[in-house]
MARGUNU-773616 format. One line per field, with one value per residue (C-alpha): residue in three letters; residue number from 1; x, y, z. Coordinates in steps of 0.05 Angstrom, whole numbers. Layout:
BEGIN
aa: c(ALA | ...) .
i: c(NUM | ...) .
xx: c(X | ...) .
yy: c(Y | ...) .
zz: c(Z | ...) .
This chain:
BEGIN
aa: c(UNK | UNK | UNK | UNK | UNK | UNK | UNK | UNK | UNK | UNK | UNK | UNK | UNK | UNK | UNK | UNK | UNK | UNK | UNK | UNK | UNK | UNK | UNK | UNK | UNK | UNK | UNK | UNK | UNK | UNK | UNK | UNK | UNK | UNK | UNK | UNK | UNK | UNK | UNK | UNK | UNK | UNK | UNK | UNK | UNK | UNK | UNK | UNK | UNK | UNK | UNK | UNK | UNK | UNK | UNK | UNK | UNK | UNK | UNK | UNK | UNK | UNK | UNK | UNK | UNK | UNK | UNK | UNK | UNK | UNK | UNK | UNK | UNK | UNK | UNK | UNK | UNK | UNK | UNK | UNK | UNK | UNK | UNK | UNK | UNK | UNK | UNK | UNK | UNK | UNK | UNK | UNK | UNK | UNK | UNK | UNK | UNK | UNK | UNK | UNK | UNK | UNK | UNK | UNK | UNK | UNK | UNK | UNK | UNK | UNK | UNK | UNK | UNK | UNK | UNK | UNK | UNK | UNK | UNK | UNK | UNK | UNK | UNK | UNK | UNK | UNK | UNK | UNK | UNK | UNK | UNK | UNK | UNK | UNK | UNK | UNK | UNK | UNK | UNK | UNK | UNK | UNK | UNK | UNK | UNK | UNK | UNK | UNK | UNK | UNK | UNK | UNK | UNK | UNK | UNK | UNK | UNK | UNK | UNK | UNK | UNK | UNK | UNK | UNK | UNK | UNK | UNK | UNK | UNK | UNK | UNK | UNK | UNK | UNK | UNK | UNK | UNK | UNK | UNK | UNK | UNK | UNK | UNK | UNK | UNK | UNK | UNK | UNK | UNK | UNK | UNK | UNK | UNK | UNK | UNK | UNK | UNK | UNK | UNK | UNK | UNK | UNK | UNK | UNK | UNK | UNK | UNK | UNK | UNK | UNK | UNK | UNK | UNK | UNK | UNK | UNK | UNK | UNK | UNK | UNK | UNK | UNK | UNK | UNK | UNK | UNK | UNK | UNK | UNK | UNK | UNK | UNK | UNK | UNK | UNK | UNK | UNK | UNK | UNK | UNK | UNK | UNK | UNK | UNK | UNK | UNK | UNK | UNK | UNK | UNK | UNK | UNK | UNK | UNK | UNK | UNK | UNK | UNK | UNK | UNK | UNK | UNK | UNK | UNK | UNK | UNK | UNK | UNK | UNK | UNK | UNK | UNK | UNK | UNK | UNK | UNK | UNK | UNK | UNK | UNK | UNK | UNK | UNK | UNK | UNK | UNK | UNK | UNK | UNK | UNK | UNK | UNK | UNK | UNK | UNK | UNK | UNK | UNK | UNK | UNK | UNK | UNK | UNK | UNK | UNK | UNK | UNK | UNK | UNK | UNK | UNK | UNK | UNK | UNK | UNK | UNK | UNK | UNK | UNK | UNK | UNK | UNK | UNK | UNK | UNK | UNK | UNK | UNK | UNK | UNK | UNK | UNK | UNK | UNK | UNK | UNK | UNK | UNK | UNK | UNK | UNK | UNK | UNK | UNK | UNK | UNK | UNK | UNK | UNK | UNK | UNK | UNK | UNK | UNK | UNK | UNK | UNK | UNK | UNK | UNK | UNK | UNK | UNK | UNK | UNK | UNK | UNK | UNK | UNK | UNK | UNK | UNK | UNK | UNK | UNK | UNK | UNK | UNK | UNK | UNK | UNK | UNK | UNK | UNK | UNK | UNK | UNK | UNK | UNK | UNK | UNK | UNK | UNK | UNK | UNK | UNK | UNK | UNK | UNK | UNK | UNK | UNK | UNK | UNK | UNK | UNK | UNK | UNK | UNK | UNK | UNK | UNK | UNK) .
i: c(1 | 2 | 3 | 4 | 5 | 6 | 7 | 8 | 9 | 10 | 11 | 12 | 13 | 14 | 15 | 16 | 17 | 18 | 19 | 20 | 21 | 22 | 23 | 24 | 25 | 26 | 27 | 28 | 29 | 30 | 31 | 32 | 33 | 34 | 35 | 36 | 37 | 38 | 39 | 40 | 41 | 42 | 43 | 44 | 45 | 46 | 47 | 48 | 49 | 50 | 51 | 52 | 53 | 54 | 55 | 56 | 57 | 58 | 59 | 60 | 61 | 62 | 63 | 64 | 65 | 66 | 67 | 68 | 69 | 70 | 71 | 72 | 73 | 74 | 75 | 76 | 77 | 78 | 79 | 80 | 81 | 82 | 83 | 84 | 85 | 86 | 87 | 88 | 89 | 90 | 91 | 92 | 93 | 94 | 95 | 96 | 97 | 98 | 99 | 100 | 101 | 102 | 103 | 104 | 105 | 106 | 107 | 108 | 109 | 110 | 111 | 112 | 113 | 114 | 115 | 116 | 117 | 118 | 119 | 120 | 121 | 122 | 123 | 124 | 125 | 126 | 127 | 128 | 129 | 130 | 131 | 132 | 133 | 134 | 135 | 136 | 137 | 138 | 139 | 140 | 141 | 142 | 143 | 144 | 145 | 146 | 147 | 148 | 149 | 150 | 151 | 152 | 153 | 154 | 155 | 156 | 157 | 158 | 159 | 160 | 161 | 162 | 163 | 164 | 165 | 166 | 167 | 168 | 169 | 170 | 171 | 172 | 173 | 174 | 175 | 176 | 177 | 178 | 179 | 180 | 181 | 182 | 183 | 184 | 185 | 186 | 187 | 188 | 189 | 190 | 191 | 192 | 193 | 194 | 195 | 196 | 197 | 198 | 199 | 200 | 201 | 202 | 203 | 204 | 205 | 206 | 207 | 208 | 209 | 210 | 211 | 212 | 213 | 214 | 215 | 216 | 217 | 218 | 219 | 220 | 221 | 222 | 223 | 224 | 225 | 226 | 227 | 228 | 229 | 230 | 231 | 232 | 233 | 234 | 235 | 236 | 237 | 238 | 239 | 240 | 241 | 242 | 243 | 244 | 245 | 246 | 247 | 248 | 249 | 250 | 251 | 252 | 253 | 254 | 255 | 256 | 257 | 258 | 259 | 260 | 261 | 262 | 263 | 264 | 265 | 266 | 267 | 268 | 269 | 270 | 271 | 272 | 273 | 274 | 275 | 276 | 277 | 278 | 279 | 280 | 281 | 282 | 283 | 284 | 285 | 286 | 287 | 288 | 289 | 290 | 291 | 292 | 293 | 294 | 295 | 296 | 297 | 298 | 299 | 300 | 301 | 302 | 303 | 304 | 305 | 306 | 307 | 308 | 309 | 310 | 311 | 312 | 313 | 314 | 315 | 316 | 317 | 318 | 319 | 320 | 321 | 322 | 323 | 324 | 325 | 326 | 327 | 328 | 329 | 330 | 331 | 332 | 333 | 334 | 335 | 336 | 337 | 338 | 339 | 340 | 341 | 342 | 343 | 344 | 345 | 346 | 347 | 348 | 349 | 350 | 351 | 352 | 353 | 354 | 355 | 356 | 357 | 358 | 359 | 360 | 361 | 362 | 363 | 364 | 365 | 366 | 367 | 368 | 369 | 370 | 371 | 372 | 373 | 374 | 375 | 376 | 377 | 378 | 379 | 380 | 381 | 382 | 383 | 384 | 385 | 386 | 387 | 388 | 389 | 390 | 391 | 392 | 393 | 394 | 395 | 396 | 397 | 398 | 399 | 400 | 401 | 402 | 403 | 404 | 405 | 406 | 407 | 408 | 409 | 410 | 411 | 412 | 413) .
xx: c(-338 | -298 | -336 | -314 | -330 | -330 | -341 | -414 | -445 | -472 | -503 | -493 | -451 | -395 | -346 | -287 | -262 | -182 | -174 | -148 | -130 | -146 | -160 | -152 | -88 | -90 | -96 | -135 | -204 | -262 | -333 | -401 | -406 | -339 | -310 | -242 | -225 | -244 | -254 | -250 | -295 | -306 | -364 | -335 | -296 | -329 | -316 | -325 | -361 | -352 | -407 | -387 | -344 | -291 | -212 | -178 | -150 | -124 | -132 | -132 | -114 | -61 | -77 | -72 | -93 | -153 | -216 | -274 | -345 | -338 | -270 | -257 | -230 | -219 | -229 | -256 | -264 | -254 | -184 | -142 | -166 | -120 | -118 | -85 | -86 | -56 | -119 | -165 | -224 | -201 | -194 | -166 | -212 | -185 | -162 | -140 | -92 | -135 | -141 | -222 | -240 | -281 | -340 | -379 | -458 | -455 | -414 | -351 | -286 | -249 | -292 | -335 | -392 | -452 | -512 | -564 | -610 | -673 | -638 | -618 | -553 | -535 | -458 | -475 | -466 | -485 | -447 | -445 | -473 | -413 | -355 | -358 | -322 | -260 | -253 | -235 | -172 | -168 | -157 | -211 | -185 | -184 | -255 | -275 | -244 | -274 | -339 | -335 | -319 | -378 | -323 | -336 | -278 | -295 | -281 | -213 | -149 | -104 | -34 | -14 | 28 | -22 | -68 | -91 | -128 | -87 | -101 | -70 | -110 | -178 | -163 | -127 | -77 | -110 | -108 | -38 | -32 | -17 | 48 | 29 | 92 | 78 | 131 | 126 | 182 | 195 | 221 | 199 | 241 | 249 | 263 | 245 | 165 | 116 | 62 | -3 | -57 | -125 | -166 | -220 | -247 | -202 | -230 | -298 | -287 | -259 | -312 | -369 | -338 | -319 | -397 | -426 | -378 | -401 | -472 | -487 | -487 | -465 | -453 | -432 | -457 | -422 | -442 | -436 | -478 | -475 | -482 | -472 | -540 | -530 | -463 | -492 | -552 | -510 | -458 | -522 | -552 | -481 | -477 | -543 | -527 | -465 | -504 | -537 | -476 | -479 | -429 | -461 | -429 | -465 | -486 | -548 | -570 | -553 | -584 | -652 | -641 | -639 | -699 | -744 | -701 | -727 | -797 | -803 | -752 | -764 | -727 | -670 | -689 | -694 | -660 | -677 | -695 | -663 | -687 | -770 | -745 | -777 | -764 | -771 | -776 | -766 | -817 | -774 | -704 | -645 | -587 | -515 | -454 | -378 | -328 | -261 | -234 | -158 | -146 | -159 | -225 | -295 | -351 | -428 | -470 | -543 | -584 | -657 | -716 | -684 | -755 | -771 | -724 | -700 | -618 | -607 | -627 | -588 | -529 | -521 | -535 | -489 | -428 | -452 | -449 | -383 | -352 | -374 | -355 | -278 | -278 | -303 | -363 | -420 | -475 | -487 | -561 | -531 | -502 | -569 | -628 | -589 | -639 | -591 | -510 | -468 | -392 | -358 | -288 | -283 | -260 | -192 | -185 | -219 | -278 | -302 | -298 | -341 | -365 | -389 | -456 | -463 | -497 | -555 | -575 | -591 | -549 | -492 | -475 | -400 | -384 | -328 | -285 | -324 | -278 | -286 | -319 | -380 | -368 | -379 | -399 | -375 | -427 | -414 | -481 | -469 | -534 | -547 | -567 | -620 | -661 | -650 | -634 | -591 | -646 | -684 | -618 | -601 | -670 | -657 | -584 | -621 | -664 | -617 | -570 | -636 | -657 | -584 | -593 | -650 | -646 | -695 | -742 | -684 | -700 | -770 | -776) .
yy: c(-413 | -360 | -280 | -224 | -150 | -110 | -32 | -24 | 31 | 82 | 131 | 206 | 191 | 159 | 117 | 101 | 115 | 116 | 77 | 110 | 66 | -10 | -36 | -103 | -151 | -220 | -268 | -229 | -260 | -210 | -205 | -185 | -113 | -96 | -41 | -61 | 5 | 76 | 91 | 173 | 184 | 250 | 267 | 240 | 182 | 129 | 68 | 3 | -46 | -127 | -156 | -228 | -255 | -314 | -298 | -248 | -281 | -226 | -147 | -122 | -49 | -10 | 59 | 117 | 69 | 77 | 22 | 30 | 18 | -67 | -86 | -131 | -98 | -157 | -233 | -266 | -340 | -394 | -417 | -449 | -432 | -382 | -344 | -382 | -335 | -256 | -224 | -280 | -310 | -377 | -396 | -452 | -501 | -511 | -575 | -574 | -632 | -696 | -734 | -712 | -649 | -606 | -565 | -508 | -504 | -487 | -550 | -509 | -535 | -491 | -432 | -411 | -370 | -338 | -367 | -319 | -284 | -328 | -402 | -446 | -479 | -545 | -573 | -643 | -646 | -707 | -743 | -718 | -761 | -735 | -707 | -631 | -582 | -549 | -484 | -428 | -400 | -312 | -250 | -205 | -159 | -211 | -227 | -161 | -147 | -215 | -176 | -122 | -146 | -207 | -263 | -330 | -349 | -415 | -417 | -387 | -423 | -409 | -401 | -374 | -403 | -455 | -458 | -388 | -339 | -279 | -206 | -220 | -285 | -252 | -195 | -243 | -237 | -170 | -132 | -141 | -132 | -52 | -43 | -42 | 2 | 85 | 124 | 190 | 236 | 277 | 343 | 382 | 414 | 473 | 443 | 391 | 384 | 349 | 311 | 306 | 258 | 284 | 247 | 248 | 329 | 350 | 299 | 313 | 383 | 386 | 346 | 386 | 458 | 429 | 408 | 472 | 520 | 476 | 482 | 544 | 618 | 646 | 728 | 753 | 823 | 860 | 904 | 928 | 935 | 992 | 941 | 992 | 973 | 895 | 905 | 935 | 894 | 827 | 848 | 847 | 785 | 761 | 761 | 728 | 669 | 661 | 639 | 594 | 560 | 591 | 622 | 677 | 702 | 746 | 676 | 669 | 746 | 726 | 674 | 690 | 758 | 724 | 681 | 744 | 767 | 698 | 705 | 768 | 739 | 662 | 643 | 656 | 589 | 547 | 493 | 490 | 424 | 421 | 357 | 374 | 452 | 475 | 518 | 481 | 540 | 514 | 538 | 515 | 543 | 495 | 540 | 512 | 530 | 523 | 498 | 500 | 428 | 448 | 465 | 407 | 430 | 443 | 408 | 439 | 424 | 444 | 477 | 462 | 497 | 576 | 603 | 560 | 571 | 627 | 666 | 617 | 554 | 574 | 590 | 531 | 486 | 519 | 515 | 440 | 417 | 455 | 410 | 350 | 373 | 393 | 329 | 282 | 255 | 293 | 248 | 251 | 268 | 337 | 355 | 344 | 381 | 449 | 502 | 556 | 564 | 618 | 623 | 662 | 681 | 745 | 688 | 688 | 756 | 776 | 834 | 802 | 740 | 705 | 643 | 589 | 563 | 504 | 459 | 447 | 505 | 580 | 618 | 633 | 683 | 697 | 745 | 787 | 814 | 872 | 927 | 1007 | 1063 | 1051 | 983 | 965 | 880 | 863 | 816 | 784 | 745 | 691 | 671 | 631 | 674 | 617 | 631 | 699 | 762 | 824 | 871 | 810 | 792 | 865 | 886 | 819 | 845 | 915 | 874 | 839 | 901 | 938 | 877 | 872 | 951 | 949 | 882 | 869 | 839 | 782 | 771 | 741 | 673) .
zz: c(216 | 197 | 190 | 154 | 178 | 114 | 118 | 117 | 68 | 119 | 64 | 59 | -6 | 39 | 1 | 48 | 114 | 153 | 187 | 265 | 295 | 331 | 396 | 375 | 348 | 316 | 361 | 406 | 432 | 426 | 442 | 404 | 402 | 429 | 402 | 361 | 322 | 301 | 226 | 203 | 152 | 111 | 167 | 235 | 279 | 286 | 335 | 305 | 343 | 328 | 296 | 323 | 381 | 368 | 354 | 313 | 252 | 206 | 202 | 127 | 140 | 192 | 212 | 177 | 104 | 67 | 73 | 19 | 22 | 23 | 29 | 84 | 152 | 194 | 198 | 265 | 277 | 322 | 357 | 313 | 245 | 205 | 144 | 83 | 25 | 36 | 23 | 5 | 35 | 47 | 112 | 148 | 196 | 267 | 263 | 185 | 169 | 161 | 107 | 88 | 62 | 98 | 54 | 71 | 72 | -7 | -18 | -36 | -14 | 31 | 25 | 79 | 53 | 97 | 79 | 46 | 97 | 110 | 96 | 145 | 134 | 179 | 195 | 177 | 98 | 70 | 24 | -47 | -104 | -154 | -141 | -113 | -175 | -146 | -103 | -146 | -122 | -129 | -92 | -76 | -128 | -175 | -166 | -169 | -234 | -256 | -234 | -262 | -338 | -339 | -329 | -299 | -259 | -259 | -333 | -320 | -333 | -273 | -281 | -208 | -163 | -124 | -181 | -169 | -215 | -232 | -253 | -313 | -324 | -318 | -370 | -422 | -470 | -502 | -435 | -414 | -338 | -306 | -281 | -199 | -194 | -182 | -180 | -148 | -139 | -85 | -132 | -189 | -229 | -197 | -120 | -69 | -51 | -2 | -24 | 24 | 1 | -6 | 40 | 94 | 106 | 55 | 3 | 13 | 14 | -51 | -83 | -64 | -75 | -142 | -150 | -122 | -165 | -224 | -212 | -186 | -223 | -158 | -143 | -71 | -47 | 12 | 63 | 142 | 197 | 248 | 310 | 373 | 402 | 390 | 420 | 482 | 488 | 490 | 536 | 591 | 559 | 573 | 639 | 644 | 597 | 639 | 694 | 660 | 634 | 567 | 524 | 484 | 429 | 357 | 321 | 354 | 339 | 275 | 262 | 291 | 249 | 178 | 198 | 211 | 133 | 97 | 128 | 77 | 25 | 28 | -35 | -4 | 47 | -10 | -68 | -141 | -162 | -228 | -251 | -241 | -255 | -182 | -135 | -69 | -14 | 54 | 108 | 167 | 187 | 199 | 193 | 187 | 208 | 196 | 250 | 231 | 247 | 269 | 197 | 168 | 137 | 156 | 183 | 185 | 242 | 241 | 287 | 274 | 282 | 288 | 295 | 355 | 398 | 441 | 440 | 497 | 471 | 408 | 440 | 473 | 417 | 378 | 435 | 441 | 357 | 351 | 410 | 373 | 313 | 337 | 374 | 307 | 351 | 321 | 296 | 219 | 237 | 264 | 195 | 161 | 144 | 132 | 88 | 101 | 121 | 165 | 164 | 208 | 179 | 223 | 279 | 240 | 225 | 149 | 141 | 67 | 32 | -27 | 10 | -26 | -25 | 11 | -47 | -59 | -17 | -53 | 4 | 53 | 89 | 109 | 182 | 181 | 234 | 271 | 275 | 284 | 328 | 329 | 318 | 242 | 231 | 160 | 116 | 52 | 22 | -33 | -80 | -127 | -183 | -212 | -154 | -141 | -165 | -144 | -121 | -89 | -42 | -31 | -5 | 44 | 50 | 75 | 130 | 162 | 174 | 195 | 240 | 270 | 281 | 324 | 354 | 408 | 366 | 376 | 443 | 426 | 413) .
């Protein structure tokens, strides 16, 4: 029988993935568990492994298209059968071409349907007492649509080639069928342009700067630290780190100095739960981070657990989630959790910025590029005013330069 391997749902708000590319052609005889493909989605790459072994009969998507949340990705079965309908579900039987119809476990005629989970389903079908009712012949789409305005496509007069249900069928005679054809040109009045679709990283960016910027009342305050005895002190943690294999660079100073901050200004480790109209302050410290992903947008690991964990241990967790992250291999558990997010701008060159809050958290805080004699380390903190108020994130704004001035409290644990 004939299996489809649709694009599973795998949470986080995920709708549909690009596909990379395949492993795999039609024809080609694969095993259970093999991996055939590699989907990016808004969060990562992600290698597709076969759900069933048998033979390759028909791959819906080529690389670089777009696959939702259910639509069919591939078709395997067993030698011999083929695909009959571009796009459809009906499949041929190895060995089609004899004079008896073959039915599938639900009685349909040239449909094959999984059974539901917890039935049995058995090859033999006995004889029917009265004649089995027609298959219904219709795309995917079509069935969909059919779906999604209440219709019952058995009680659909067909008019396509084959018998088969059309778009224009299912809506009727009051819904005239949409012109499939998009025209898009390639100039504007003024001269020639490019169009790049908005997709993957880029999507998903969009989407939740537009939702964060609509939600949150957010101000950005901006200061710098006088850093000449942080800048000292890790030039000798340095060269111990290095020995250990670690790259140590400011983050982890940082980070460890606006956990000490949120221990005397917790509202700024928190979300507002507008629905129950709470604060929910969080009394653990998973701070996130932006990697830049070769400028095609940003992903945010998180490091969790700040306060229990040493410069070291931070550094190196930090130099390990960025690889992943670069890479498109970082597990989606790695970009949960976050109560709190850093972005480091000064990488690339700019002193101050307005970051934007990383929604639904209250904060951000953006790094600028250190610069001056004695060295002078830009900050710019976003808030969301809701939560907290000017004097509230300056005093915190005041501790973390402080802390950052006289680090060696750092150093502890």
């Amino acid at each position: 029988m004939a299996q489809e391997f649709k694009f599973p749902d795998i949470g986080e708000g995920i709708e549909e993935g690009e596909v990379v590319k395949w492993h795999i052609r039609s024809g080609d005889e694969i095993k259970e568990h093999q991996v055939v493909g590699e989907i990016e989605t808004e969060k990562a790459v992600a290698e597709i492994p076969s759900p069933y072994s048998g033979i390759v009969l028909k791959i819906n998507f080529k690389p670089g298209e777009t696959v939702k949340v259910g639509e069919v990705l591939f078709v395997v079965g067993k030698k011999g059968e083929k695909v009959l309908e571009e796009g459809s579900r009906q499949v041929e039987p190895a060995g089609a071409g004899k004079k008896e119809p073959k039915y599938s476990a639900a009685g349909a005629v040239g449909f094959l349907e999984e059974a539901p989970e917890g039935e049995e389903t058995s090859t033999e079908v006995s004889k029917p007492t009265k004649a089995a009712e027609p298959a219904v012949l219709a795309t995917p789409q079509v069935r969909k649509l059919a779906q999604e305005l209440g219709i019952d496509l058995s009680k659909v007069s067909p008019t396509g080639e084959g018998g088969r249900i059309t778009e224009q069928d299912v809506r009727g005679p009051a819904q005239p069928q949409k012109s499939k054809m998009v025209v898009k040109k390639k100039y504007d009045m003024w001269g020639y342009v490019d169009r790049e679709p908005l997709k993957g990283i880029r999507k998903s960016i969009a989407q939740h700067m537009s939702e964060a910027h609509k939600r949150i009342p957010q101000v950005t305050m901006m200061d710098e630290a006088e850093i000449t005895t942080l800048v000292n002190l890790r030039e000798k943690e340095k060269i111990k780190a290095k020995k250990k294999g670690i790259k140590l660079t400011y983050l982890p100073y940082i980070t460890k100095a606006c956990m000490i901050g949120f221990k005397e200004f917790p509202l700024l480790n928190a979300t507002l739960d507008e629905k129950n109209e709470e604060i929910i302050v969080k009394k653990y410290y998973n701070f996130g981070f932006a990697v830049d992903i070769n400028g095609k947008g940003l992903l945010v690991p998180v490091v969790k657990g700040i306060d229990m964990k040493d410069i070291y241990t931070i550094a190196k967790e930090i130099h390990e989630l960025a690889d992943k992250a670069r890479n498109r291999t970082i597990d989606l558990q790695d970009m949960r959790g976050g109560t709190f997010t850093i972005t480091n701008f000064g990488s690339v060159g700019s002193k101050f910025s307005t970051p934007i809050i990383n929604y639904p958290e209250a904060a951000i805080l953006g790094i600028g590029r250190m610069y001056g004699d004695p060295p002078l380390l830009p900050l710019s903190l976003s808030f969301d005013h809701r939560v907290v108020d000017g004097a509230y994130a300056t005093r915190f704004l005041n501790l973390l330069i402080q802390t950052l001035q006289n680090p060696k409290e750092l150093l502890k644990k």
